[in-house]
C-alpha positions in Angstrom: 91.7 76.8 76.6 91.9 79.4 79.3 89.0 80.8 81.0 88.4 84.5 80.7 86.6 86.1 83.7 85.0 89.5 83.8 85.1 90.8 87.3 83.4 94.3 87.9 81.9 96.1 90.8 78.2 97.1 89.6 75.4 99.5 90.3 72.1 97.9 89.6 71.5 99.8 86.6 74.7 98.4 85.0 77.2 101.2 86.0 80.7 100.5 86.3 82.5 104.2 86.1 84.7 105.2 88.7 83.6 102.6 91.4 87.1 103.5 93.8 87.1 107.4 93.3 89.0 107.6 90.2 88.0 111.6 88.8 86.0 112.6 85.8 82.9 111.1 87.2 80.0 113.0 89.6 79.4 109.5 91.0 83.2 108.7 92.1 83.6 106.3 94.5 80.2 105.0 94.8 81.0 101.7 96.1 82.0 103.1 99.4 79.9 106.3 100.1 76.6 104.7 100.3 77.0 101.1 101.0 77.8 100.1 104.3 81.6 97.7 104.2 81.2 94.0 104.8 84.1 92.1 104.8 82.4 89.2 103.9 80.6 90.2 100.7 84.0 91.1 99.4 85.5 87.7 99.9 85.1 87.0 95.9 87.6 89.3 95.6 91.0 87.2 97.3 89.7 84.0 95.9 90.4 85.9 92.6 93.7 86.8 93.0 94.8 83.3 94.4 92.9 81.5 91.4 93.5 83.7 88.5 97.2 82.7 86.3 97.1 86.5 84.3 95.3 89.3 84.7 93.9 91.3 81.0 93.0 94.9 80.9 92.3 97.7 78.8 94.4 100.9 78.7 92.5 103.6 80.6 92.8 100.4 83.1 95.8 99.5 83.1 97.3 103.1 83.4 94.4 103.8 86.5 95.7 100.7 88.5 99.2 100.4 87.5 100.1 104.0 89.3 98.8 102.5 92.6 98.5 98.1 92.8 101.9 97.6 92.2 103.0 99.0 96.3 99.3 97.9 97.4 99.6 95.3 100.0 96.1 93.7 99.5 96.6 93.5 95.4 100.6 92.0 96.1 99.6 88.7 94.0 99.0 90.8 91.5 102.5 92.1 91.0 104.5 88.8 89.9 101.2 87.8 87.9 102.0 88.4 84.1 99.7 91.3 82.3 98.2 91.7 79.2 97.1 94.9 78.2 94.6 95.8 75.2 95.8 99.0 73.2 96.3 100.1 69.8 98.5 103.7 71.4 100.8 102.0 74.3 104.1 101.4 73.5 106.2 99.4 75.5 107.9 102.5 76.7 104.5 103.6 78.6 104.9 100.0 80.8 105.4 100.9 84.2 108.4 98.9 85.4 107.7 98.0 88.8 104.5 95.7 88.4 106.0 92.3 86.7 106.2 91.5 83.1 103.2 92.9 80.7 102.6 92.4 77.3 100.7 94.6 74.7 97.9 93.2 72.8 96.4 94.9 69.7 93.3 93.5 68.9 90.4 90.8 70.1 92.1 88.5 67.7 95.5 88.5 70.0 93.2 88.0 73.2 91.5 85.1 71.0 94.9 83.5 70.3 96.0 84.4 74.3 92.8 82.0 75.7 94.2 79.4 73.5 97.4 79.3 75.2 98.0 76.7 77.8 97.8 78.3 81.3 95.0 79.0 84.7 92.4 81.8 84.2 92.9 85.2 83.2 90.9 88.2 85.3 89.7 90.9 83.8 89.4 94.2 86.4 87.6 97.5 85.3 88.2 98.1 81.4 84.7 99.0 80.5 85.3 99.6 76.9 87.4 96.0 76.9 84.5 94.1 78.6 81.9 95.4 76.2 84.1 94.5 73.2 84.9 91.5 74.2 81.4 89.9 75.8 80.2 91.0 72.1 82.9 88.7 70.5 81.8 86.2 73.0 85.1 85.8 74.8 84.1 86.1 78.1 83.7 83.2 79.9 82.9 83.9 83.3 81.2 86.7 85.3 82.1 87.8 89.1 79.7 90.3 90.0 79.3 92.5 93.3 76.1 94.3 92.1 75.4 97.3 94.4 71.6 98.1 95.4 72.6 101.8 93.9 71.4 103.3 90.6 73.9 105.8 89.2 72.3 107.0 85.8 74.5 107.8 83.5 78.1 106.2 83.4 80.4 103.5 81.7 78.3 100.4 81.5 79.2 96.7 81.8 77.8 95.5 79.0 76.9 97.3 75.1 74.3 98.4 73.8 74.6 96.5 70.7 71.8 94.3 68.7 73.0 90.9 69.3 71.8 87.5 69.4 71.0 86.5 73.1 73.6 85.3 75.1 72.7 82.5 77.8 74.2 82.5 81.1 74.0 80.2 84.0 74.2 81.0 87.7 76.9 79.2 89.5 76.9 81.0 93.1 75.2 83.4 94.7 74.8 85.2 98.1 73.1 88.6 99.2 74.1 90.5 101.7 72.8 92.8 104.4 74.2 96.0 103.6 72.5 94.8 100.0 75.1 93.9 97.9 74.6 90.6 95.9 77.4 88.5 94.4 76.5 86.8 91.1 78.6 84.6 89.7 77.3 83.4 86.1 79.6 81.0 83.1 78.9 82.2 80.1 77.1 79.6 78.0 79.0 78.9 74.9 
């Protein structure tokens, strides 16, 4: 089975919206206004690229990073890496064609069948909608975390607001950093 991981820049009040400047949001590109860049607190962020087999994402997602990763320099593993993209309106037609092979998937139940292929991990980046939907079907397996010391209000959140049975999760690795970022790394315990 192939390990789903949830990676996700986050305030500290669980906001995800917007983190790189992407419009429609008054908080836009909060990850770098306000927070000071260290290099090294964004390490987690190779080492995800150079482990993950397939990258997953939803389709406000995939159309946000598919205009700009595929002739991004830093994000170049990510063109030959195969794409699966969660959408009930994209047609193959709407694929860009310049960011490697990338398959439609229609429901949880195709990402369901997709972990049971043989295969390494499979990242998922932004897709706030797909990450709620999917941690509440209890298909994520993994969480990579850079939780900003920020607190946005209002915004796309990580995780849903819906009653559910609690869901354990185990800290693997960890490291705070000056400019107040912490990574969290947590496995989902199944």
């Amino acid at each position: 089975m192939r390990t789903l991981i949830s990676t996700a820049f986050v305030s500290l009040d669980g906001v995800v919206e917007a983190p790189g400047g992407e419009p429609g949001y008054r908080n836009s590109g909060w990850t770098f206004k306000s927070v000071e860049f260290l290099p090294e607190a964004f390490e987690i962020k190779g080492r995800e690229q150079e482990e993950s087999a397939a990258m997953l994402l939803g389709r406000t997602s995939y159309e946000s990073f598919s205009a700009v990763w595929p002739d991004m320099e830093e994000f170049a593993t990510y063109k030959v890496m195969p794409k699966y993209v969660v959408s009930t309106t994209l047609t193959d037609n709407d694929l860009v064609t310049n960011w490697g092979d990338t398959t439609i998937l229609r429901s949880l139940d195709d990402v369901a069948a997709l972990k049971e292929t043989d295969g390494g991990p499979i990242i998922i980046h932004g897709s706030a909608t797909l990450n709620q939907a999917l941690s509440d079907a209890g298909l994520i397996d993994r969480y990579h975390l850079l939780v900003f010391p920020l607190l946005l209000g209002a915004g796309k959140r990580l995780f849903s607001t819906t009653d559910k049975d609690t869901q354990n999760l185990k800290l693997v690795e960890h490291e705070a950093y000056p400019n107040g970022l912490q990574k969290n790394v947590f496995d989902v315990v199944h």
